[in-house]
C-alpha positions as a Markdown table, in Angstrom:
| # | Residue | x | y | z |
|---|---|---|---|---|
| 1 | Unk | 0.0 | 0.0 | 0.0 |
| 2 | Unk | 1.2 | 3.4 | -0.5 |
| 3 | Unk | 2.3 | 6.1 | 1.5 |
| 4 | Unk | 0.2 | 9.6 | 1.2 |
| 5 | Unk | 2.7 | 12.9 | 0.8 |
| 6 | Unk | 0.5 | 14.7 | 3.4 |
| 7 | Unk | 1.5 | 11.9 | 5.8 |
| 8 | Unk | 4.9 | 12.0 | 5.4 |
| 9 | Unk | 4.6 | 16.0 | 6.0 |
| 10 | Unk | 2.6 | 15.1 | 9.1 |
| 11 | Unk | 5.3 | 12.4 | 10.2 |
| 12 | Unk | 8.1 | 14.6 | 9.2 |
| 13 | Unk | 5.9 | 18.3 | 11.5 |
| 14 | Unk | 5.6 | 16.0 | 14.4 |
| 15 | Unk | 9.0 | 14.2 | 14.5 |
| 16 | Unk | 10.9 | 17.5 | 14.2 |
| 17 | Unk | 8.6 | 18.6 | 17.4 |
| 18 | Unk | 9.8 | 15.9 | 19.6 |
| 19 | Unk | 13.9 | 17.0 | 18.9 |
| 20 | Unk | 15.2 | 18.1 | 21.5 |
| 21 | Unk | 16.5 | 21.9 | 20.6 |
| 22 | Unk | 19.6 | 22.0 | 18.9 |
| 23 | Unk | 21.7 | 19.5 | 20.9 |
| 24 | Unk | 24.3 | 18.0 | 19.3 |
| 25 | Unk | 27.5 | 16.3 | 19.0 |
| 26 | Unk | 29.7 | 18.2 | 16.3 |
| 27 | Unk | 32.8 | 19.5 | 14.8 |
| 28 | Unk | 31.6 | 23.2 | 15.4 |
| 29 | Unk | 33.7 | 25.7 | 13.3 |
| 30 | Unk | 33.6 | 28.6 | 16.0 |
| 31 | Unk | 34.7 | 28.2 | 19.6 |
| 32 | Unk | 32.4 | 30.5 | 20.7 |
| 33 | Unk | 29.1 | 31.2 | 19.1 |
| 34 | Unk | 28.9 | 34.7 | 20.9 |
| 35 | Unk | 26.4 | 36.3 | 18.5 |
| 36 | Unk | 24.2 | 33.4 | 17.9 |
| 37 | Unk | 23.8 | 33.5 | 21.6 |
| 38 | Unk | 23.3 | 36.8 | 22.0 |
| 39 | Unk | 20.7 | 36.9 | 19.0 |
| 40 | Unk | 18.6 | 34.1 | 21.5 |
| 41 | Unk | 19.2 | 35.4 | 24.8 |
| 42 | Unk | 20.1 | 38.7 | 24.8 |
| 43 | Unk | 18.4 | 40.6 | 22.1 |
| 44 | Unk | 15.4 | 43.4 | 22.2 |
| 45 | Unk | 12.4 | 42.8 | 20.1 |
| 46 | Unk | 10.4 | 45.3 | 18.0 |
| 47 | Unk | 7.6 | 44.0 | 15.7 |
| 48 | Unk | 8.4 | 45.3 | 12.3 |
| 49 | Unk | 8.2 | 48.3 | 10.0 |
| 50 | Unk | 10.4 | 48.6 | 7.0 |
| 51 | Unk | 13.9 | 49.9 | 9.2 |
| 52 | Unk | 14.9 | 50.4 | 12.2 |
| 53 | Unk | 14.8 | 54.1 | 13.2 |
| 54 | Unk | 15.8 | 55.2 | 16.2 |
| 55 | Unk | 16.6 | 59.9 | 17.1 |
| 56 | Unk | 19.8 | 60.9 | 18.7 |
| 57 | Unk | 20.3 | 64.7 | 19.6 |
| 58 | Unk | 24.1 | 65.6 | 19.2 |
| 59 | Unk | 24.4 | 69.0 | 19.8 |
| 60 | Unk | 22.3 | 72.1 | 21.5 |
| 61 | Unk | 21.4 | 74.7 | 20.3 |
| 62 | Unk | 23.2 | 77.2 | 22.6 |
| 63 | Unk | 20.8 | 79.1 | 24.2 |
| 64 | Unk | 22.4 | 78.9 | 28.2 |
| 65 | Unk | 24.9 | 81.7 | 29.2 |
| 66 | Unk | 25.5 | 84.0 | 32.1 |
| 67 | Unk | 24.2 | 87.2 | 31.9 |
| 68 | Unk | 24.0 | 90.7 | 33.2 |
| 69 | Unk | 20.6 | 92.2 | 35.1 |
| 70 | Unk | 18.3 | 93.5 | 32.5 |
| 71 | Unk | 20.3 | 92.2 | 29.6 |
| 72 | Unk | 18.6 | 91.2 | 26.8 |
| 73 | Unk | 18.2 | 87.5 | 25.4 |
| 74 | Unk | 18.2 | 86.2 | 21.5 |
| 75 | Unk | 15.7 | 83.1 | 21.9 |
| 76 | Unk | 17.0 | 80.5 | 19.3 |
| 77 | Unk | 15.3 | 76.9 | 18.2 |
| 78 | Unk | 17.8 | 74.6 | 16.7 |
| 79 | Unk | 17.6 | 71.2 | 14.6 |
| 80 | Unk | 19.1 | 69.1 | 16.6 |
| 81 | Unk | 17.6 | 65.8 | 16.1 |
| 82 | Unk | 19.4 | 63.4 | 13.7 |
| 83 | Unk | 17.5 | 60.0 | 12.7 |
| 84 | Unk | 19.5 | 56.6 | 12.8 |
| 85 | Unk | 18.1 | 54.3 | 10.2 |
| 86 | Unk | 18.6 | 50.9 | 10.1 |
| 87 | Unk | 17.2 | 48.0 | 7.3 |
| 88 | Unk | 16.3 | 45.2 | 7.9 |
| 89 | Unk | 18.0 | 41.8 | 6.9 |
| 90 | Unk | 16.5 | 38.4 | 6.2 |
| 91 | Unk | 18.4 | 35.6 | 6.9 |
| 92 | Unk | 17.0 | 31.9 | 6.5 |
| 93 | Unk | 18.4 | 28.6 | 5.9 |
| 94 | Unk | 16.4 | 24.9 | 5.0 |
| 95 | Unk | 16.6 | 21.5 | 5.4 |
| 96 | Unk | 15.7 | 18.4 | 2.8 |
| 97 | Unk | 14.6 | 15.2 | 2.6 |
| 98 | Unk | 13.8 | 13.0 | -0.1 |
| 99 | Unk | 10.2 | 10.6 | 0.0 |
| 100 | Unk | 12.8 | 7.5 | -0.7 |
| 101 | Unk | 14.5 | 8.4 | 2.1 |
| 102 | Unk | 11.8 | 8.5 | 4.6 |
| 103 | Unk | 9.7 | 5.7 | 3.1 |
| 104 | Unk | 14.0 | 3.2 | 4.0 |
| 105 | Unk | 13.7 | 4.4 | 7.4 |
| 106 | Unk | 10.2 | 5.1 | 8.4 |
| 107 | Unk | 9.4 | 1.9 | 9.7 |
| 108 | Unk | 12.4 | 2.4 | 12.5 |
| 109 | Unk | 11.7 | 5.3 | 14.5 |
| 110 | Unk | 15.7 | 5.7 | 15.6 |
| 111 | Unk | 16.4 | 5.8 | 12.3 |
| 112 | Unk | 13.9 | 8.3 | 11.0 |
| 113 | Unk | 15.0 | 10.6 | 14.2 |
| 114 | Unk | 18.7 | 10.2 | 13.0 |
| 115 | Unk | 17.8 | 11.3 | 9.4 |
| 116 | Unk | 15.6 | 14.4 | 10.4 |
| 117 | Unk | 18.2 | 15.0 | 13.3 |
| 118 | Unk | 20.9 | 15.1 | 10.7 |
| 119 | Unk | 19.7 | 17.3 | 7.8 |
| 120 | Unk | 18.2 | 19.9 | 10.4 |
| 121 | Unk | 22.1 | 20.2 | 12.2 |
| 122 | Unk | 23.4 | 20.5 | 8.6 |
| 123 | Unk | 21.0 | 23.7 | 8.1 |
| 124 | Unk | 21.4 | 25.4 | 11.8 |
| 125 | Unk | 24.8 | 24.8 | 11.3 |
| 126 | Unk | 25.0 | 26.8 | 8.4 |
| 127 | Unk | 22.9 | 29.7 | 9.8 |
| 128 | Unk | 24.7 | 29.8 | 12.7 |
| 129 | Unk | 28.4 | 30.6 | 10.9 |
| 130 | Unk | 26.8 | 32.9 | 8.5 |
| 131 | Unk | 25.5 | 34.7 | 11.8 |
| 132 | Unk | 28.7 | 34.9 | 13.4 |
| 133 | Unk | 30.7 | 36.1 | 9.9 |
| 134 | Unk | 28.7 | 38.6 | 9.1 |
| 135 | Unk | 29.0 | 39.8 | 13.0 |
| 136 | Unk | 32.2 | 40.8 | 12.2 |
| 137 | Unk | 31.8 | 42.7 | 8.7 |
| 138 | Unk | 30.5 | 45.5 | 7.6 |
| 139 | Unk | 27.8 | 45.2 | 4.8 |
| 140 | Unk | 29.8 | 44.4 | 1.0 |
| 141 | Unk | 29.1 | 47.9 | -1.0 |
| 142 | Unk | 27.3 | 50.8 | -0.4 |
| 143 | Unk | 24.5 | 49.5 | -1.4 |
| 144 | Unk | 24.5 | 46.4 | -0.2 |
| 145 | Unk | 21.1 | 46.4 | 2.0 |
| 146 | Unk | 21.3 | 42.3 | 2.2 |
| 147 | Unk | 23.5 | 41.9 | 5.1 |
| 148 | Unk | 23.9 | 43.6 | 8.6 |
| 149 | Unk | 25.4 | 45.9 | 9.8 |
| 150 | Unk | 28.5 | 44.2 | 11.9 |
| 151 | Unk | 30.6 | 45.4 | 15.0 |
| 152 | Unk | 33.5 | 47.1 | 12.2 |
| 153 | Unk | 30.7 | 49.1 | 10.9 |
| 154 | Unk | 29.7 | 51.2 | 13.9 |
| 155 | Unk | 33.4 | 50.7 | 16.0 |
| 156 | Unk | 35.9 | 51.9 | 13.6 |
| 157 | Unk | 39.0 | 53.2 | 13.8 |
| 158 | Unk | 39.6 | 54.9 | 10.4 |
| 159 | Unk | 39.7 | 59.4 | 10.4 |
| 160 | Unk | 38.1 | 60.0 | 7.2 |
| 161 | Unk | 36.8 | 58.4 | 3.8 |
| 162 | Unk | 40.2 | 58.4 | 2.5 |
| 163 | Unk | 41.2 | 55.5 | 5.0 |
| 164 | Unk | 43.1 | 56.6 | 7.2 |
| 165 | Unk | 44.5 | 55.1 | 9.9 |
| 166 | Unk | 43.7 | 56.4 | 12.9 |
| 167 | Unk | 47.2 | 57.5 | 15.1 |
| 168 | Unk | 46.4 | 58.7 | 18.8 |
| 169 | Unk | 43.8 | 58.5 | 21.0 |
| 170 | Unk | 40.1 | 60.4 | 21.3 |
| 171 | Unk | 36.4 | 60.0 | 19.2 |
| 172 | Unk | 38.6 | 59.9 | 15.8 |
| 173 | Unk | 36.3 | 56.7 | 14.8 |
| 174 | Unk | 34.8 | 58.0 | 11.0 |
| 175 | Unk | 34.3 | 56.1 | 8.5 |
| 176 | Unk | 33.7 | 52.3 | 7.8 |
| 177 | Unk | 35.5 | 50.0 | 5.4 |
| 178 | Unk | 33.0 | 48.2 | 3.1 |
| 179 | Unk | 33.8 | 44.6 | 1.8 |
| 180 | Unk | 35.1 | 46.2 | -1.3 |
| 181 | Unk | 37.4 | 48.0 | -0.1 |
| 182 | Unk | 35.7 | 51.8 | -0.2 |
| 183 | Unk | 34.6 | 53.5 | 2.8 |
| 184 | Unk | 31.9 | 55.8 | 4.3 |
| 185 | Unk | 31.8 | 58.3 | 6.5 |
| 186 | Unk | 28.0 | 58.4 | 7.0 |
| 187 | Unk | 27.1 | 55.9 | 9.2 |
| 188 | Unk | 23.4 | 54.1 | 9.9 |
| 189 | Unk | 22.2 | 57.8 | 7.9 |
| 190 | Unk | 24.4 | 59.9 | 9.7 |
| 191 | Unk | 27.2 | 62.0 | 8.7 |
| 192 | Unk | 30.0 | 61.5 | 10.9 |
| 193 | Unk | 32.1 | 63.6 | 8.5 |
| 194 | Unk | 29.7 | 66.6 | 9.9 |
| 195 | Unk | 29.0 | 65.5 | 12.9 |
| 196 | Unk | 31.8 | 65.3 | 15.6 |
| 197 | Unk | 29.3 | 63.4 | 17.5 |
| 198 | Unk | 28.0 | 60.5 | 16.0 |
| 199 | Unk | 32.0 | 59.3 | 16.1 |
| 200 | Unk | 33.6 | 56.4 | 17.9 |
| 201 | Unk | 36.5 | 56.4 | 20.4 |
| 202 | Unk | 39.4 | 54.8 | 19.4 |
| 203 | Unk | 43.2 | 54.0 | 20.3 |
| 204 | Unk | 46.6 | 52.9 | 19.2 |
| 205 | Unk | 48.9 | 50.2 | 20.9 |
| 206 | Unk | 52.1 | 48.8 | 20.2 |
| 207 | Unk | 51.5 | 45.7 | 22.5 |
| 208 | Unk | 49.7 | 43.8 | 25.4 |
| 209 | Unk | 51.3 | 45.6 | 28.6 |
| 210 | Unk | 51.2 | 48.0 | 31.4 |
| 211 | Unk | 50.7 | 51.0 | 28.7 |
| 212 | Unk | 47.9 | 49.1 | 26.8 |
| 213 | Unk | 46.3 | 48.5 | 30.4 |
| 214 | Unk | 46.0 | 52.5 | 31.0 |
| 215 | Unk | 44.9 | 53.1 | 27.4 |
| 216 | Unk | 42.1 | 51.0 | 27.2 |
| 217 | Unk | 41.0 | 52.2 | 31.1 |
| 218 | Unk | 41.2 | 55.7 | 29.8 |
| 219 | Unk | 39.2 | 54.8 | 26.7 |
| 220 | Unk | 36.6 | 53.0 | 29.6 |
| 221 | Unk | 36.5 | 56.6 | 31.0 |
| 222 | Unk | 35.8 | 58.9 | 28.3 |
| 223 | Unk | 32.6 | 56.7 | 27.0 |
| 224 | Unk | 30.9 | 56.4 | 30.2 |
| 225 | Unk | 28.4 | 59.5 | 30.1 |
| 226 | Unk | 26.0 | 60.6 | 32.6 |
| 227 | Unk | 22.8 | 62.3 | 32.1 |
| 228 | Unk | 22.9 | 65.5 | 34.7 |
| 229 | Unk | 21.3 | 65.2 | 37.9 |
| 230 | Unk | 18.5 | 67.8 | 37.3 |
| 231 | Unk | 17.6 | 66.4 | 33.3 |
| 232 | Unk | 15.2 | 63.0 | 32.9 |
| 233 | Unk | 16.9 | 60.8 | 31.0 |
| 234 | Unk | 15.0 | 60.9 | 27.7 |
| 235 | Unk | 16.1 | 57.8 | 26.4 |
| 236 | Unk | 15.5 | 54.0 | 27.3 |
| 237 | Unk | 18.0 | 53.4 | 29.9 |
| 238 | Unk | 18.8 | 49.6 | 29.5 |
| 239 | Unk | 20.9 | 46.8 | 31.7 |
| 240 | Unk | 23.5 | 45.1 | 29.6 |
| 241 | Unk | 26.1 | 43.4 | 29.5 |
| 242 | Unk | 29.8 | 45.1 | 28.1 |
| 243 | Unk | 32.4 | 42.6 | 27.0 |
| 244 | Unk | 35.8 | 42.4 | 25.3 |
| 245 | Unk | 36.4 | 40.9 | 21.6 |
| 246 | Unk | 39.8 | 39.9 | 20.5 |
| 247 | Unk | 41.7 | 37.2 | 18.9 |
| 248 | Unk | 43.8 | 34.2 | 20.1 |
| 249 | Unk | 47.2 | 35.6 | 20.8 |
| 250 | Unk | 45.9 | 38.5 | 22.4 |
| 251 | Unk | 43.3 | 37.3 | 24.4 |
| 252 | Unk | 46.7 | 34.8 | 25.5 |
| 253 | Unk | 48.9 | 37.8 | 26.2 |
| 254 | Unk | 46.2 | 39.4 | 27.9 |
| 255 | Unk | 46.4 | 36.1 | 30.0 |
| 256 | Unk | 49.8 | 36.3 | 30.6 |
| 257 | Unk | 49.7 | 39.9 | 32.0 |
| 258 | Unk | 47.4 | 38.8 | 34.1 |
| 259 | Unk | 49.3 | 36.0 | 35.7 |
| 260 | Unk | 52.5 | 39.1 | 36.1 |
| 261 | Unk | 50.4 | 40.4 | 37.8 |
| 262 | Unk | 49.3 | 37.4 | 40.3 |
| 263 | Unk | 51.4 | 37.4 | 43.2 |
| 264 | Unk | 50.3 | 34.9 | 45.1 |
| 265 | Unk | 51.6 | 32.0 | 43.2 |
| 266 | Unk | 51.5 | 28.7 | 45.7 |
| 267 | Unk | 53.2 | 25.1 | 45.4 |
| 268 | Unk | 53.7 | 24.1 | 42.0 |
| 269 | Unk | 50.5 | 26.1 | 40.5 |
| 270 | Unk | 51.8 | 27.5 | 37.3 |
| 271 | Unk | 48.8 | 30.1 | 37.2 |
| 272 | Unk | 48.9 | 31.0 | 40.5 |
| 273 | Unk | 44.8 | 32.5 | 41.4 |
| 274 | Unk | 44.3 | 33.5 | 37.9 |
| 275 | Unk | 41.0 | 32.5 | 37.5 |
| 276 | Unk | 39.6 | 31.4 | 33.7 |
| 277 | Unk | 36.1 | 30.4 | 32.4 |
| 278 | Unk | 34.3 | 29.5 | 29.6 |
| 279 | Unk | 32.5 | 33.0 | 30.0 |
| 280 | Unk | 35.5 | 35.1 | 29.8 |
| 281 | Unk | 38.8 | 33.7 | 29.3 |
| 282 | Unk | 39.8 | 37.0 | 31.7 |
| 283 | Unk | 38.8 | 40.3 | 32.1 |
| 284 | Unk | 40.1 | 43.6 | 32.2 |
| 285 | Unk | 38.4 | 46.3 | 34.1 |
| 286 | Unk | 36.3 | 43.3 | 35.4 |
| 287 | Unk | 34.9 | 43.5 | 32.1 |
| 288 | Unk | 35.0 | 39.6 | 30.2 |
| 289 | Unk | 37.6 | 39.1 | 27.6 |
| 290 | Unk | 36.0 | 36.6 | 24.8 |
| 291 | Unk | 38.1 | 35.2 | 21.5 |
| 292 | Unk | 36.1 | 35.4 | 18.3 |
| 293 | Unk | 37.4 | 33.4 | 15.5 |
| 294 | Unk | 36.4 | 35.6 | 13.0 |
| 295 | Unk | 39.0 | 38.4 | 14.7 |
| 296 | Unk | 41.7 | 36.1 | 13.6 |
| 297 | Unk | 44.3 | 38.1 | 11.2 |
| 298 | Unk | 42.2 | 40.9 | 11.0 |
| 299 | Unk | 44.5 | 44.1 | 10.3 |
| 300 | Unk | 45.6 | 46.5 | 12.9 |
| 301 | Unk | 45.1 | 43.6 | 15.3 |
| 302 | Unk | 41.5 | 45.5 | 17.0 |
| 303 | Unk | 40.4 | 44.8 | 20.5 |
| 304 | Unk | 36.6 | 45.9 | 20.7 |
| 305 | Unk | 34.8 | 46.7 | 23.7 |
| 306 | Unk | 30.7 | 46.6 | 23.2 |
| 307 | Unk | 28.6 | 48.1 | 26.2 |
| 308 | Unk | 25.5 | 46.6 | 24.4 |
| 309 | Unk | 22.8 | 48.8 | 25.9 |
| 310 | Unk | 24.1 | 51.0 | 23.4 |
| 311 | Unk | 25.1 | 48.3 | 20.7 |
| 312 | Unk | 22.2 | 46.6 | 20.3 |
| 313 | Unk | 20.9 | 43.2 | 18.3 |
| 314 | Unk | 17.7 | 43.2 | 17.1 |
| 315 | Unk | 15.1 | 40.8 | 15.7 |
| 316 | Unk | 11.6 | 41.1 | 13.8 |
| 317 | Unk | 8.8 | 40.2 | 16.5 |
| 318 | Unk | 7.4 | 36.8 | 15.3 |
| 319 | Unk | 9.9 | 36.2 | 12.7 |
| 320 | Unk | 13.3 | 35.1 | 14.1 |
| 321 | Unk | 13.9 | 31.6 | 13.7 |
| 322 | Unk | 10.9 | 31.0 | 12.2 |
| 323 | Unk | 10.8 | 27.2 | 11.9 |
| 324 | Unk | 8.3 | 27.0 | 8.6 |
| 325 | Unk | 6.2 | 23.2 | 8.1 |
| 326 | Unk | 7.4 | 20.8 | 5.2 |
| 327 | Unk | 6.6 | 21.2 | 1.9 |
| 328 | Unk | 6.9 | 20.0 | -1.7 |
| 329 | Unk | 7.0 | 21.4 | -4.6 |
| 330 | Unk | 5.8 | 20.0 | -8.6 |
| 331 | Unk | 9.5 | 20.6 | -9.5 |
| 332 | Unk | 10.5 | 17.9 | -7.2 |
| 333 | Unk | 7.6 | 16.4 | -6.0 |
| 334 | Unk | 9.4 | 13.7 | -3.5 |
| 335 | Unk | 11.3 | 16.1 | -1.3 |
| 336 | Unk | 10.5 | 17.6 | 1.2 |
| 337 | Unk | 12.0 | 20.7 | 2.7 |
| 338 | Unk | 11.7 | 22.8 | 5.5 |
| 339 | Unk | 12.7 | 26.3 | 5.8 |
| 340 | Unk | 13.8 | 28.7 | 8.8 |
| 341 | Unk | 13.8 | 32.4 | 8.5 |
| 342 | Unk | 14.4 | 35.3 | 10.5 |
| 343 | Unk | 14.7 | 39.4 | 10.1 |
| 344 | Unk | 17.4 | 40.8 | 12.2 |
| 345 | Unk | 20.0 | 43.5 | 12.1 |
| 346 | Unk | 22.4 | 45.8 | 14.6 |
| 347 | Unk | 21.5 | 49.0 | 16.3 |
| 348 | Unk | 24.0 | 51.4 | 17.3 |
| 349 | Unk | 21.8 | 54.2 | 19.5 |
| 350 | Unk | 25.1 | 56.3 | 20.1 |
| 351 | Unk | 28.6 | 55.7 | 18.9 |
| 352 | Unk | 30.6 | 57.5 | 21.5 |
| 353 | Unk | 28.9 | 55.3 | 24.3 |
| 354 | Unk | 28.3 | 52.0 | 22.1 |
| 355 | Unk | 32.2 | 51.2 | 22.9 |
| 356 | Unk | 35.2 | 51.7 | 21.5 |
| 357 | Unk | 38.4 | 49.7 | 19.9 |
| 358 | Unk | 41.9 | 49.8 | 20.2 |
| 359 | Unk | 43.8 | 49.1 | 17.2 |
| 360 | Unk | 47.5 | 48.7 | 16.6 |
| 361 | Unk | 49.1 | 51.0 | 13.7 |
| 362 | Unk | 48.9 | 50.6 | 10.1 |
| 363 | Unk | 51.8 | 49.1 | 8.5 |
């Protein structure tokens, strides 16, 4: 007797139900899947629209001054609201199997599991390195409104459109390298060419020491900003997380400062008290220090540090991993595929608090 396509589907909808979420035994290509984890666990939710807008207010007007009994005042109104505008990016991946392939194992349940279990890792799997890659990139062109808009994008460490390399110390974060090489000084639909403002802090070192220690704390110091005592807060304050993103070798020599620094070293304890985790391999500043693989080789060697209440991942309400039921199609009616989408993208409310990145120099 034959088997029914719409019972396959059914078979296929309720096996996939009774996985157990994404736990599995494989050769992962990343370490640390810090995005994909933040993406579940740590990102806001908005439901839609066609961007992501957010206002930031650089600069007053100008209107406060001392002044003189009876003196006479100028009352002035100034534009000083600038609109960050993020698109939205769709990311999805899918999974296949052919009716041959269900109809050899469906008559063992461990089997079938196995088979569904299989083609469903091959497609997380795939979303989940395309998520972290594209973490660490800016988009490809200018006009490339396909993929996000990556930590490089908004913490950057080049002075101008030209490219240059930034050489001392101070909000000297402009422009942003696209994938093709060119850059841009306007940033999410702001000008940081114009506007001092809307500009990142950024730092050189030479090397992972005492003198990179008191850069990056005086970086920490000049991006903390408080609203005055006497002004409500007009925006969203928000409890975050801030963490450090490096590769190997410096997240090692970062290590190794720290041990210099341990002085308590008992018995044969080669790392003395230094304490290490699988959430932060150490800290600076208290702050976690994480190793992303996709930081490996990158030029000028970049240590970012992301407050994200201010750096912020977002996803489309109802439509992040967006597990879709399996279907067929008359161009290959015996395979069935299933299909997991999601809209997503990064918001950076205000570059000189977002973070910042030390660099090393250019060559």
């Amino acid at each position: 007797m034959g088997v029914k396509n719409s019972a396959l589907a059914d078979l296929i909808a309720v096996t996939l139900d009774d996985l157990p979420e994404q736990e599995f035994e494989v050769a992962w290509d990343n370490e640390d899947y810090e995005f994909c984890r933040i993406y579940q666990q740590e990102r806001m939710v908005i439901d839609g629209g066609t961007n992501i807008q957010r206002k930031v207010m650089l600069d007053p007007t100008g209107n406060a001054r001392y002044r003189r009994l009876y003196d006479t005042d100028t009352p002035a109104v100034g534009d000083t609201m600038h609109t960050i505008t993020v698109p939205w990016t769709q990311i999805g991946t899918n999974y296949s199997w052919d009716k041959v392939e269900i109809m050899r194992n469906k008559n063992s349940a461990k089997g079938f599991v196995n088979l569904l279990k299989t083609r469903r890792v091959d497609g997380l799997w795939d979303l989940a390195n395309l998520i972290e890659e594209r973490a660490w990139k800016t988009p490809d062109s200018a006009s490339d409104d396909r993929n996000p808009f990556g930590v490089p994008y908004y913490l950057n460490f080049f002075t101008d459109e030209s490219g240059t390399v930034n050489t001392g110390a101070g909000f000297n974060g402009v422009a942003a390298k696209y994938g093709d090489g060119n850059f841009t000084g306007t940033i999410a639909g702001i000008s940081a060419v114009n506007e001092a403002k809307w500009r990142n802090y950024c730092a050189l070192y030479t090397t992972v020491n005492n003198a990179m220690l008191k850069i990056f704390r005086v970086a920490f110091m000049k991006t903390r900003f408080k609203v005055p005592l006497f002004i409500q807060d007009p925006s969203k304050p928000r409890t975050a997380a801030k963490r450090i993103y490096t590769d190997s070798d410096t997240v090692a020599s970062l290590m190794d400062l720290a041990d210099l620094k341990d002085d308590k070293h008992t018995g044969k304890e080669v790392l003395g008290n230094l304490k290490v985790d699988d959430g932060g391999l150490c800290f600076v500043n208290r702050l976690p220090v994480v190793y992303i693989p996709q930081l490996e080789g990158a030029d000028y060697t970049p240590i970012y540090c992301i407050d994200f209440a201010k750096f912020v991942p977002y996803v489309q309400d109802g439509y992040w991993m967006d597990e879709g039921e399996p279907i067929t199609d008359r161009g290959q009616h015996t395979v069935f595929t299933v299909f997991l989408d999601g809209a997503h993208n990064n918001l950076c409310l205000n570059r000189r608090t977002a973070g910042f990145v030390l660099h090393k120099a250019a060559a």
